[in-house]
SEBAKE-103900 format. One record per residue (C-alpha): residue in one letter; x, y, z. Coordinates in Angstrom, 2 decimals. Last residue first. Layout:
% residues N
REC  A  X  Y  Z
...
//
This chain:
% residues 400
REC  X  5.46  26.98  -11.95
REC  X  4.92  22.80  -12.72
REC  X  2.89  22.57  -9.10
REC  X  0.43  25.65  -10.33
REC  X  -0.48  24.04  -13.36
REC  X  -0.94  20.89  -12.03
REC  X  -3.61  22.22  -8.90
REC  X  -5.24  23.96  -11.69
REC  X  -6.32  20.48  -14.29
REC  X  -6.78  18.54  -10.77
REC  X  -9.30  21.53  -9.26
REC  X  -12.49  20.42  -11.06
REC  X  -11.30  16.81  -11.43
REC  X  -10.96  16.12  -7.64
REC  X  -14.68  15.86  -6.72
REC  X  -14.36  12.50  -8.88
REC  X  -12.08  11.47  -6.46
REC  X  -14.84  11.65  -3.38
REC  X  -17.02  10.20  -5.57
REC  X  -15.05  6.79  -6.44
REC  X  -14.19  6.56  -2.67
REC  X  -18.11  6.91  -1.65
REC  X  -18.32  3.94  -4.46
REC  X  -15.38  1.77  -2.53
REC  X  -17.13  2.81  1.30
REC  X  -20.03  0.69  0.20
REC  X  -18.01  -2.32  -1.15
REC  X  -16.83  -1.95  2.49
REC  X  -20.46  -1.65  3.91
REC  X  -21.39  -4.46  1.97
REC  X  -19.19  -6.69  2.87
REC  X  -20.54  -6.11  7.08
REC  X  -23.83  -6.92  5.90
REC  X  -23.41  -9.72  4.22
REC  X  -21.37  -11.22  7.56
REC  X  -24.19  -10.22  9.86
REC  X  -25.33  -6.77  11.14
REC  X  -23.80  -6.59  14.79
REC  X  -21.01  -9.73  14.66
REC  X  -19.85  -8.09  11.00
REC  X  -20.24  -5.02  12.04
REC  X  -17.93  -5.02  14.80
REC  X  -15.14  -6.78  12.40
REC  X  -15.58  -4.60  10.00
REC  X  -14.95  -1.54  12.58
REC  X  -11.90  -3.56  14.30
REC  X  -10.20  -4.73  10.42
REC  X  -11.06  -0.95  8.94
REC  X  -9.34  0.93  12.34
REC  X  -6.08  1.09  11.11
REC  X  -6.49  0.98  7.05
REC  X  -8.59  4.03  6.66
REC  X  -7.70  7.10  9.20
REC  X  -4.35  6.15  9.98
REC  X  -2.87  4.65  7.22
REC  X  -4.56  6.82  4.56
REC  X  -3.60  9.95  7.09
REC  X  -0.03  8.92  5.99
REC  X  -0.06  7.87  3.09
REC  X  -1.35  11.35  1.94
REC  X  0.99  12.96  4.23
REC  X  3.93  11.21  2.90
REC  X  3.20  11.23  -0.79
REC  X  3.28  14.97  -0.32
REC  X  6.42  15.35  1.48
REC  X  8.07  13.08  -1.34
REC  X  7.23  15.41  -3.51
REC  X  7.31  18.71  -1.89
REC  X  10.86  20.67  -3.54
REC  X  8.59  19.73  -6.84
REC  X  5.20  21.15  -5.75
REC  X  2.90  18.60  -5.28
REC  X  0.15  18.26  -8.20
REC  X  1.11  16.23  -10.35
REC  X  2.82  13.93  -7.49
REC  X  -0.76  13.28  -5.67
REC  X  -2.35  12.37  -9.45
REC  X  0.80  10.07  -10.00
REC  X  0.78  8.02  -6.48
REC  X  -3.04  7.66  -7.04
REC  X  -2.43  6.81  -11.02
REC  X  -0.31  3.48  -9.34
REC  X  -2.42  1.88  -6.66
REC  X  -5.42  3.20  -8.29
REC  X  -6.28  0.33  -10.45
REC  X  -6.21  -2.76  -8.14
REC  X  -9.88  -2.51  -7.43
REC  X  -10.97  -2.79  -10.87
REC  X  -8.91  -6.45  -11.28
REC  X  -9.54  -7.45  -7.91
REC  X  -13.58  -7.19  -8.01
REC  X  -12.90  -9.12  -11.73
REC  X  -11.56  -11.78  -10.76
REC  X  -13.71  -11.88  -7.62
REC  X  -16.34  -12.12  -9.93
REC  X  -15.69  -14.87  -12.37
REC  X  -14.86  -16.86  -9.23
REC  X  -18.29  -16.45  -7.63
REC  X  -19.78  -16.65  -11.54
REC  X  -17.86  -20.00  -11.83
REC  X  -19.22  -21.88  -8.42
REC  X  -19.67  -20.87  -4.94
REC  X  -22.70  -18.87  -4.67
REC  X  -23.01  -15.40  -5.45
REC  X  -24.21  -12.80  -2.91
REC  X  -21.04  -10.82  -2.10
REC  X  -18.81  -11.52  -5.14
REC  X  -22.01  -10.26  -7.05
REC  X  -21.72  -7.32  -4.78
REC  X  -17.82  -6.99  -5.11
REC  X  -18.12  -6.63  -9.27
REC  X  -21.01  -4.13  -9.32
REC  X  -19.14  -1.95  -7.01
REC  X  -15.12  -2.25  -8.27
REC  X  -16.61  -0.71  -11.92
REC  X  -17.01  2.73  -9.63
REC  X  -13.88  2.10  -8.07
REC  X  -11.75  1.46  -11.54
REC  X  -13.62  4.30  -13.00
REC  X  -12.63  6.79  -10.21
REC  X  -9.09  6.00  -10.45
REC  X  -8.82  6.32  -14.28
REC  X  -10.46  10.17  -13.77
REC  X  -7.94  10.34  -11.23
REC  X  -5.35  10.31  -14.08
REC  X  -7.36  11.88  -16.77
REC  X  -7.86  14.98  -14.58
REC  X  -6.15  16.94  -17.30
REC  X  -7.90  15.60  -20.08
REC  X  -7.25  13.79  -23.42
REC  X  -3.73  12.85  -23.00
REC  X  -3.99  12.22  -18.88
REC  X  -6.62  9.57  -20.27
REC  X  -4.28  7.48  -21.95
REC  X  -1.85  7.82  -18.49
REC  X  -4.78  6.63  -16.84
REC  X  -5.42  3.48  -18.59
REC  X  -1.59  2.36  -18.79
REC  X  -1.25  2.63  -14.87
REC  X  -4.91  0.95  -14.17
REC  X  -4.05  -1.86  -16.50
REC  X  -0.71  -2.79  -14.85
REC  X  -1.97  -2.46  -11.36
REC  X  -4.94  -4.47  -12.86
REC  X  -3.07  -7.04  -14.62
REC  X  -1.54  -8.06  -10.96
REC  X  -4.68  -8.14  -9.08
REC  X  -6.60  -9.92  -11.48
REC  X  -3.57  -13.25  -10.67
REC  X  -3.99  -12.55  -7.57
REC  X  -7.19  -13.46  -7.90
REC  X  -6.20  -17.24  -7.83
REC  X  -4.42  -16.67  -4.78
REC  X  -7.93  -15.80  -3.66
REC  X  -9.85  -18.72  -5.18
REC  X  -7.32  -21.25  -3.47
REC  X  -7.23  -20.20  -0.22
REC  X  -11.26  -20.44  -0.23
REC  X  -10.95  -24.11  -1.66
REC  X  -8.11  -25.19  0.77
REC  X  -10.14  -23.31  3.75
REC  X  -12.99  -25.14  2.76
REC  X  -15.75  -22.95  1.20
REC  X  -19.06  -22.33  3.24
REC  X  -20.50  -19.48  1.83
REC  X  -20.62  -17.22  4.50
REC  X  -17.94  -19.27  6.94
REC  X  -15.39  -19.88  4.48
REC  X  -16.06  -17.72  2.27
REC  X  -16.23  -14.76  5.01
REC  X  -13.37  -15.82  6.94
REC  X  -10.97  -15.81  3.63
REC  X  -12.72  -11.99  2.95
REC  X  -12.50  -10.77  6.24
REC  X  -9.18  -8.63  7.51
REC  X  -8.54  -7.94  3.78
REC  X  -11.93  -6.88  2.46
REC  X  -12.03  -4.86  5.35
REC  X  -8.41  -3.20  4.91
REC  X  -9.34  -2.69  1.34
REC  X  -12.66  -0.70  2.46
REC  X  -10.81  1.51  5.09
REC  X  -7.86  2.18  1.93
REC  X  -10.50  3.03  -0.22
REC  X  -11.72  5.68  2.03
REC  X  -8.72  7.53  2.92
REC  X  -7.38  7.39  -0.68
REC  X  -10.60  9.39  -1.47
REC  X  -10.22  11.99  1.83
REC  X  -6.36  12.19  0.45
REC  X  -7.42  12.66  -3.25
REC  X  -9.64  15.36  -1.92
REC  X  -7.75  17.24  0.64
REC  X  -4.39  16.90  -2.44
REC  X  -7.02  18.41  -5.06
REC  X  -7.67  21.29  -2.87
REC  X  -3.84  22.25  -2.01
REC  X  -3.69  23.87  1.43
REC  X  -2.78  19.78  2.80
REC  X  0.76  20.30  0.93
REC  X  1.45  23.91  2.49
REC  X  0.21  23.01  6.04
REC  X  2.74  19.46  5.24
REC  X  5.46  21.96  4.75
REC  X  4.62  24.21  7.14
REC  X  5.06  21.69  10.30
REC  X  7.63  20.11  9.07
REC  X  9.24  23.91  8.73
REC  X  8.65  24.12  12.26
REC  X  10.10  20.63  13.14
REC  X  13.27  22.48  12.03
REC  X  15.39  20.73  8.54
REC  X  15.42  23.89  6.61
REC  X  16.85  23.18  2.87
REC  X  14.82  21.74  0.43
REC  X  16.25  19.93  -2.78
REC  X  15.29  17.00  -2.89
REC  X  17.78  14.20  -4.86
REC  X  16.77  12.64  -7.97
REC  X  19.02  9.11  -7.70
REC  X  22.09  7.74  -8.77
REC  X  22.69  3.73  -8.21
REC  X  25.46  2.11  -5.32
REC  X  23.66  3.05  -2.19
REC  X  20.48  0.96  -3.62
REC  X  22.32  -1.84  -4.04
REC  X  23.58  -2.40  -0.65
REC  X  20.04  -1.91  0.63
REC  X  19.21  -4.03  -1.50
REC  X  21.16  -7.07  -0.05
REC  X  19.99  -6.07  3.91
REC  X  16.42  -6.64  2.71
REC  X  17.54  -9.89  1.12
REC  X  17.35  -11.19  4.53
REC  X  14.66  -10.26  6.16
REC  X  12.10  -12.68  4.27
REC  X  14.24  -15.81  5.02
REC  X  14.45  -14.66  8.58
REC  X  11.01  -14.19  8.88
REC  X  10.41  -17.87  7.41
REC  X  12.75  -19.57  9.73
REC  X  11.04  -18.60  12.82
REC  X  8.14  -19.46  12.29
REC  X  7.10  -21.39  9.46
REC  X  9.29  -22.06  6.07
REC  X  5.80  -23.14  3.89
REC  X  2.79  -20.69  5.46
REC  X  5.38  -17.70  6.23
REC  X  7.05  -17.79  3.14
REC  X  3.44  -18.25  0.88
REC  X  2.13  -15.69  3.19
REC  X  5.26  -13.43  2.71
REC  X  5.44  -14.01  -0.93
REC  X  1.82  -13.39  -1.67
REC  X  2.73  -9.63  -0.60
REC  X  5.28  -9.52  -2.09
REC  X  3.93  -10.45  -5.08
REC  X  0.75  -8.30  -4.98
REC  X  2.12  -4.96  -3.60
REC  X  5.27  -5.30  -5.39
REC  X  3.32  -4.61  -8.21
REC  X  3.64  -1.27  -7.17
REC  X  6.29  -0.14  -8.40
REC  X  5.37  -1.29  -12.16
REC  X  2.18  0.74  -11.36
REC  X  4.40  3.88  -10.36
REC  X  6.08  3.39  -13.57
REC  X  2.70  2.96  -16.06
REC  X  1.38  6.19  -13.42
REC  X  4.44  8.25  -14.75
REC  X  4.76  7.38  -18.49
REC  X  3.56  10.13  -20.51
REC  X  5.26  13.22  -18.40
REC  X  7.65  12.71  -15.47
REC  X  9.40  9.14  -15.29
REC  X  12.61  9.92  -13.47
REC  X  10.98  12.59  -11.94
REC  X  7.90  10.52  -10.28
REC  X  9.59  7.65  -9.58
REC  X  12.01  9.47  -7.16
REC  X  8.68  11.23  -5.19
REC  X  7.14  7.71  -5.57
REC  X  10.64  5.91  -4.19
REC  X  10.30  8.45  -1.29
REC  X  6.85  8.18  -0.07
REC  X  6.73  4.74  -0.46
REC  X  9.99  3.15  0.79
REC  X  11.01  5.32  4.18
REC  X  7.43  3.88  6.27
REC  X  9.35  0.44  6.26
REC  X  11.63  1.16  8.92
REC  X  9.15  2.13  11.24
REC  X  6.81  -1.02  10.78
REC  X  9.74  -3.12  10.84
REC  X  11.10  -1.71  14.09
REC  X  7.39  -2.27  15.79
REC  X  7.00  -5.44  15.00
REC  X  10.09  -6.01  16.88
REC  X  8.72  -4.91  19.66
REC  X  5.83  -7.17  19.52
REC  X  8.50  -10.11  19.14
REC  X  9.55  -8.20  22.12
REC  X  6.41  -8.82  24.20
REC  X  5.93  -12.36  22.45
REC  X  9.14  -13.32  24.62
REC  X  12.40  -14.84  24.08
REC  X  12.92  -13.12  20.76
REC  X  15.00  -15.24  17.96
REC  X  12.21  -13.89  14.99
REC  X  11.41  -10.91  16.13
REC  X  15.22  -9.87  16.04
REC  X  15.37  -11.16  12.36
REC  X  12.60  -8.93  11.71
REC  X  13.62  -6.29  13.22
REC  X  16.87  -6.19  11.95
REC  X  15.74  -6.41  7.91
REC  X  12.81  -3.43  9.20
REC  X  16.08  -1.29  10.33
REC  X  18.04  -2.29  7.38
REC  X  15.30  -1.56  4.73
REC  X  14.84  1.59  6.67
REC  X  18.59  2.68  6.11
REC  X  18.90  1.84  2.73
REC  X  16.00  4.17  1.80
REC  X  17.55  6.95  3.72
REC  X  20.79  6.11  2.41
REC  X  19.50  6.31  -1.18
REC  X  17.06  9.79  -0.27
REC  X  20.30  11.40  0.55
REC  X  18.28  14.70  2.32
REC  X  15.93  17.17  2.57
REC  X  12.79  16.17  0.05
REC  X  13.04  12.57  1.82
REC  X  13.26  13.99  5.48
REC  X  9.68  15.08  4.59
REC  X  8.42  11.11  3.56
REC  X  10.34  10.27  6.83
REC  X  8.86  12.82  9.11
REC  X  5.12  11.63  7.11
REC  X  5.35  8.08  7.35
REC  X  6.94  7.84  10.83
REC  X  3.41  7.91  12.50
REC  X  1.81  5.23  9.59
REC  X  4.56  2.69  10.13
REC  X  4.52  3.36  13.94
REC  X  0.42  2.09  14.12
REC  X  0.94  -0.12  11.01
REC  X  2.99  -2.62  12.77
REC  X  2.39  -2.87  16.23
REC  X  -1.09  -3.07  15.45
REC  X  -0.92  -5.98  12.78
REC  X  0.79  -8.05  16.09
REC  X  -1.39  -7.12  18.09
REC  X  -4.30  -9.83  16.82
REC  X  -2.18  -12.41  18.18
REC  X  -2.74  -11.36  21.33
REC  X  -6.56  -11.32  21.23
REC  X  -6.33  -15.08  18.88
REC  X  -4.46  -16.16  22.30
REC  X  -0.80  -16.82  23.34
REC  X  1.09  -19.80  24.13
REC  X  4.73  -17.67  23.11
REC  X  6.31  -20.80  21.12
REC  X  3.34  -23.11  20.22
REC  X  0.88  -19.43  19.47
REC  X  3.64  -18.37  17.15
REC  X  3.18  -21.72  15.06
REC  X  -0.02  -21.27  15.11
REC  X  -0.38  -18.31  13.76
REC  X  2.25  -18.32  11.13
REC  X  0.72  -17.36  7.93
REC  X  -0.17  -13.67  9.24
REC  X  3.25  -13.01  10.32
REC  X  4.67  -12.74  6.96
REC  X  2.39  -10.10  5.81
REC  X  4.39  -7.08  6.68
REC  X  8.03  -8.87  5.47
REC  X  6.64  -9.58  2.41
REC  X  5.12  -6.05  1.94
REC  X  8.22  -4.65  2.24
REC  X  10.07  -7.23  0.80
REC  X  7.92  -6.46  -2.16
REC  X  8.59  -2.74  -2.30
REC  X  12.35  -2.96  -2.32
REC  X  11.86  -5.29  -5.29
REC  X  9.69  -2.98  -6.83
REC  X  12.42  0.26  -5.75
REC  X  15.10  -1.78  -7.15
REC  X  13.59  -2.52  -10.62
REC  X  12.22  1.36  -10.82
REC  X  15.62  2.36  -10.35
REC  X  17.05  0.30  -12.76
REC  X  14.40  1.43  -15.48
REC  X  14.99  5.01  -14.76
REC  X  18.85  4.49  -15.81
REC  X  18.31  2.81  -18.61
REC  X  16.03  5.80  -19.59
REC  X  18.65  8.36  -19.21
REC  X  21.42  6.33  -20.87
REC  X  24.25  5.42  -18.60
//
């Protein structure tokens, strides 16, 4: 098989790999009520079930990103799909809303092996021009999938709809066993050298700043996320239907930015060395202007004009992010270096953004509380822009 046939296959199962993923991590969201029927639980309850998720998806980010630079990074792949395929399927015939918790929990830890590997991967196969384009492509999967397990959720309902997302998970797994993939090549497996490892990737200046960026971002996506459908309903008083309608209808900005943001920063990687976060920073900076209109406009065309655009900019780091942090990681540290930046991204911004915003938005008002996440989007944009001073360095020393 030809080199770049080859590249393209494993980019097409890694997207499909990563929108199950977020398929299966959304699906709960669109089935409330019928959850509350079964179990007879409360909105507190409920509000677990994100929790059980992201809390073990974050923890087992970084052992399984560093297991990735160690060993068979197909089986290890394979393996969480199967785990998170399980769990799934076993939240979805549980007798209790304690083990559907549970459950939670399995596909939250099986889930933390696609990332940080399949960027590590990505990033060989496609080293050089094309790496953020491919690491967009990847994450596409983002958008649909994650569309695809509301849609799922809101049509098949509860159970069915889990099960229908947790199946084909079991189906590329199988695939993925059968296609060749850049292996690590570290040795030591100790908790020690775990230990050293992510010392050696945190050492690296431009890796502290991209993470503290990253870090950021992720906080004021996990806000917008959390709040945005309560907010036009309740803000700007938009049906449910109508408010539904103008965010699948961003989707749509959310795609072509991934796409844009991957071909814009591999232009600028050309004409400077920090052209890749220099793509991130823009696509923040332009985010700001964008989310305040979406913040004080009315309904009507320049509210939807707006948000267009707010999810165009704001989708354009997903994919030169993953590049800038594999530029600079030592090769035998790829995938160890995707997993500490996800890692303390999970943690630090997209854990506690849906509680804080949510504080905020009953202490300062609804407005208020937007703003502070558009906020937190410019501090993001400066925080990368502190990264082109060591990017062009940091590269030079990761390629020795």
């Amino acid at each position: 098989m030809r080199p770049s046939s080859r590249a393209a296959d494993v980019l097409a199962l890694f997207a499909l790999a990563n929108l199950l993923s977020y398929a299966s991590r959304n699906v709960p969201f669109a089935v409330y009520d019928d959850l509350r029927a079964a179990y007879h639980v409360d909105a507190g309850q409920l509000g677990w079930l994100g929790t059980a998720f992201i809390l073990p998806h974050a923890l087992a980010t970084l052992p399984v990103g560093w297991f990735g630079d160690r060993v068979d990074r197909r089986r290890l792949v394979a393996l969480g799909l199967t785990v998170a395929s399980l769990g799934s399927i076993l939240g979805a015939v549980a007798p209790t809303f304690d083990l559907v918790l549970a459950s939670r929990f399995l596909v939250g830890l099986g889930l933390a092996a696609i990332v940080p590997v399949a960027n590590a991967v990505l990033g060989q196969l496609y080293a050089g021009a094309r790496k953020a384009f491919a690491l967009a492509i990847f994450n596409l999967g983002l958008f649909v999938g994650g569309v695809a397990g509301f849609g799922l959720g809101a049509g098949l309902g509860f159970p069915l709809g889990w099960i229908v997302v947790a199946a084909p998970g079991f189906l590329v797994a199988i695939a993925l066993l059968a296609i060749d993939v850049p292996q690590g090549d570290a040795d030591s497996r100790s908790w020690s050298q775990l230990r050293r490892d992510a010392a050696a990737v945190v050492r690296i200046p431009t890796i502290r700043r991209l993470m503290a960026a990253t870090t950021v971002m992720a906080f004021a996506a996990g806000g917008y996320q959390a709040w945005l459908l309560d907010f036009l309903q309740n803000e700007k008083d938009m049906s449910k239907g109508a408010a539904t309608t103008l965010l699948g209808f961003c989707i749509l900005g959310g795609l072509a930015g991934v796409v844009a943001g991957g071909r814009v920063a591999d232009r600028l990687r050309h004409r400077r060395a920090w052209g890749r976060p220099g793509a991130i920073a823009l696509g923040m900076a332009l985010t700001v202007p964008c989310a305040t209109v979406c913040v004080f406009a009315p309904p009507g065309p320049l509210l939807w004009a707006a948000s267009l655009a707010t999810m165009f900019f704001i989708s354009w780091y997903h994919g030169p992010m993953a590049a800038s942090v594999d530029d600079v990681a030592p090769g035998p540290l790829a995938a160890t270096a995707q997993a500490v930046v996800i890692a303390c991204m999970h943690l630090l911004g997209t854990a506690p953004s849906s509680r804080v915003i949510g504080e905020l938005y009953d202490e300062l008002g609804r407005r208020e509380a937007m703003m502070v996440a558009t906020a937190a989007v410019a501090v993001a944009a400066l925080l990368t822009v502190r990264a082109f001073s060591t990017f062009g360095s940091d590269a030079a020393s990761a390629e020795l």
